[in-house]
VOZA-254867 format. One record per residue (C-alpha): x, y, z. Coordinates in Angstrom, 1 decimal. Each point is the difference from the previous one (the first is absolute). Last residue first. Layout:
BEGIN
+--------+--------+--------+
|      x |      y |      z |
+--------+--------+--------+
|      X |      Y |      Z |
...
+--------+--------+--------+
END
This chain:
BEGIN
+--------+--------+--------+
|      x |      y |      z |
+--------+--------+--------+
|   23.2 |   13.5 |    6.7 |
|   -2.9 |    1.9 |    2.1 |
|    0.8 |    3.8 |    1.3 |
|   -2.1 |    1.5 |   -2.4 |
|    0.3 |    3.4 |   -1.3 |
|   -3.9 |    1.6 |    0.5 |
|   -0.1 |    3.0 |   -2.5 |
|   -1.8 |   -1.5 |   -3.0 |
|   -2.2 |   -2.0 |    2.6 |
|   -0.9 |    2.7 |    2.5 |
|   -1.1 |    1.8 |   -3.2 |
|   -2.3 |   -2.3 |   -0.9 |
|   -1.1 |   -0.8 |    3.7 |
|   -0.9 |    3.2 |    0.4 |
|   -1.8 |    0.8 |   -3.2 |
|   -2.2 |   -3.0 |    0.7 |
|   -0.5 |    0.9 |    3.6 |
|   -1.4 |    3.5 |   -1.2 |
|   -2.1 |   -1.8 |   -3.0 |
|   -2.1 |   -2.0 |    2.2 |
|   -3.2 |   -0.4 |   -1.5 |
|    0.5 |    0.3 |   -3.5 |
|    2.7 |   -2.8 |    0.8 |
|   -2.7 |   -2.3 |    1.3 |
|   -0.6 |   -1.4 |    3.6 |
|    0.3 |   -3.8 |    1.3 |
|    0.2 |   -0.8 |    3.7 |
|    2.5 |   -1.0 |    2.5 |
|   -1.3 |    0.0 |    3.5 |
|    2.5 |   -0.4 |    2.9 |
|   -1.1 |   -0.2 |    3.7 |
|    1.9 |   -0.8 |    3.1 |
|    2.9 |    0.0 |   -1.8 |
|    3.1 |   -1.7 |    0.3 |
|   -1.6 |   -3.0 |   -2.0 |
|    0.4 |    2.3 |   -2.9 |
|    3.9 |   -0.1 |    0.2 |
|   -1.0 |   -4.0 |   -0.5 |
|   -2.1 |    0.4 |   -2.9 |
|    2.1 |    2.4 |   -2.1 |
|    3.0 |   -1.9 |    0.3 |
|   -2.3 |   -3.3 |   -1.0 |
|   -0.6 |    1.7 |   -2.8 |
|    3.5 |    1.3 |   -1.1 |
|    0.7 |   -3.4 |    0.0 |
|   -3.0 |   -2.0 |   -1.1 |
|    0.2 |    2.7 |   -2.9 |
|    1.6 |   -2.4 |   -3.4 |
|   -1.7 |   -3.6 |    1.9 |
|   -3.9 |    2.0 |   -0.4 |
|   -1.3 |    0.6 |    4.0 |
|   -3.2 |   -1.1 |    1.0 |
|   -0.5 |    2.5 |    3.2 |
|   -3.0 |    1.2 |   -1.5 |
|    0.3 |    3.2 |    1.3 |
|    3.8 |    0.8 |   -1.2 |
|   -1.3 |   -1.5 |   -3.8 |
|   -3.1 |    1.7 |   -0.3 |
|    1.9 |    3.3 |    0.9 |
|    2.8 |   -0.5 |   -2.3 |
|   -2.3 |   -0.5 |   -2.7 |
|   -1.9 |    2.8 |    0.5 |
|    2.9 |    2.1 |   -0.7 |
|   -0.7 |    3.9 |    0.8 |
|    1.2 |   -1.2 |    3.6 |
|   -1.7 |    1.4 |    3.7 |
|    1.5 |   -0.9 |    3.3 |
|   -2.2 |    0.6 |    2.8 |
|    1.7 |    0.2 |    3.2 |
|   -1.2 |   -0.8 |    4.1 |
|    2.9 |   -0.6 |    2.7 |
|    2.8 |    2.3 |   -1.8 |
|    3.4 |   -0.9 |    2.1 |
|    1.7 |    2.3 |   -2.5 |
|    2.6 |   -2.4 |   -1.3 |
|   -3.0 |   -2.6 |   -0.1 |
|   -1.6 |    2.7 |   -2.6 |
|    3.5 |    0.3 |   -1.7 |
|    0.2 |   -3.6 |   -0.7 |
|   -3.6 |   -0.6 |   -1.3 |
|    1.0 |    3.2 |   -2.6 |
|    2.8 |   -1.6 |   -0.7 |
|   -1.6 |   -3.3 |   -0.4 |
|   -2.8 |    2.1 |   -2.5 |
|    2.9 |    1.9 |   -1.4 |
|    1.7 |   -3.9 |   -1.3 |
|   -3.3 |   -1.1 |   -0.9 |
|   -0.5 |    3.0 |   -2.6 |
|    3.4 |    0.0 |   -1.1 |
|    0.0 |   -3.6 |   -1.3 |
|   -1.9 |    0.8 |   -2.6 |
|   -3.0 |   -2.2 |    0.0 |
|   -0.1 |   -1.5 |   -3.6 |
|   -1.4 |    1.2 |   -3.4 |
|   -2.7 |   -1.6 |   -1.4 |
|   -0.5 |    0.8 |   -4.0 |
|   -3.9 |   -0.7 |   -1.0 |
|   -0.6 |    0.1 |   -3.9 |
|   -2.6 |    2.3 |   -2.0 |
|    2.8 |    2.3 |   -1.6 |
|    1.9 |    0.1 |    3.7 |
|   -2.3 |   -0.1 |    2.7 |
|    1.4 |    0.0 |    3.6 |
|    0.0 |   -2.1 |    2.6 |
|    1.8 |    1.3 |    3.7 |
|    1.8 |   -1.4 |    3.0 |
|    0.6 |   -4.0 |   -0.6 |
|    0.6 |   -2.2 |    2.7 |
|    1.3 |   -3.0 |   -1.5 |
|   -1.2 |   -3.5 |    0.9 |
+--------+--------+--------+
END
């Protein structure tokens, strides 16, 4: 199984592209700074629904059971952790953000 992050049509064909790694990589970032923080009670909120599904189903594809699992057990410091589901058009600030945090991030990872 491949978790696959958007379809789109191309002269009446589907083309699937996968999950970039990116996006699960800032959601366990953003999982690591919220136990940093000692938050009790966060709602994490993704423009990928398929990242979503696939944290709250807890059935994890073999290519993210890594990053996954990372993401499940910094959640477990939590008393409460939602993770929903919410559109680009509706979240343009964060999506600027994390675009630029990207271009300008210099990772530390060999």
């Amino acid at each position: 199984m491949q978790l696959m992050a958007s379809t789109r049509k191309a002269r009446g064909q589907s083309i699937t592209y996968p999950l970039p790694s990116w996006r699960k990589l800032a959601m366990r970032e953003a999982m690591q700074e919220a136990k940093c923080t000692s938050l009790l009670n966060v709602w994490f909120r993704t423009d990928s629904q398929e990242l979503a599904r696939a944290i709250n189903s807890k059935s994890y594809p073999v290519e993210l059971f890594g990053v996954l699992m990372d993401i499940e057990l910094l959640s477990s410091s939590s008393s409460f952790v939602f993770i929903s589901f919410i559109g680009r058009e509706h979240n343009c600030v964060a999506d600027s953000l994390a675009k630029s945090a990207l271009q300008n991030h210099v990772s530390t990872l060999y």
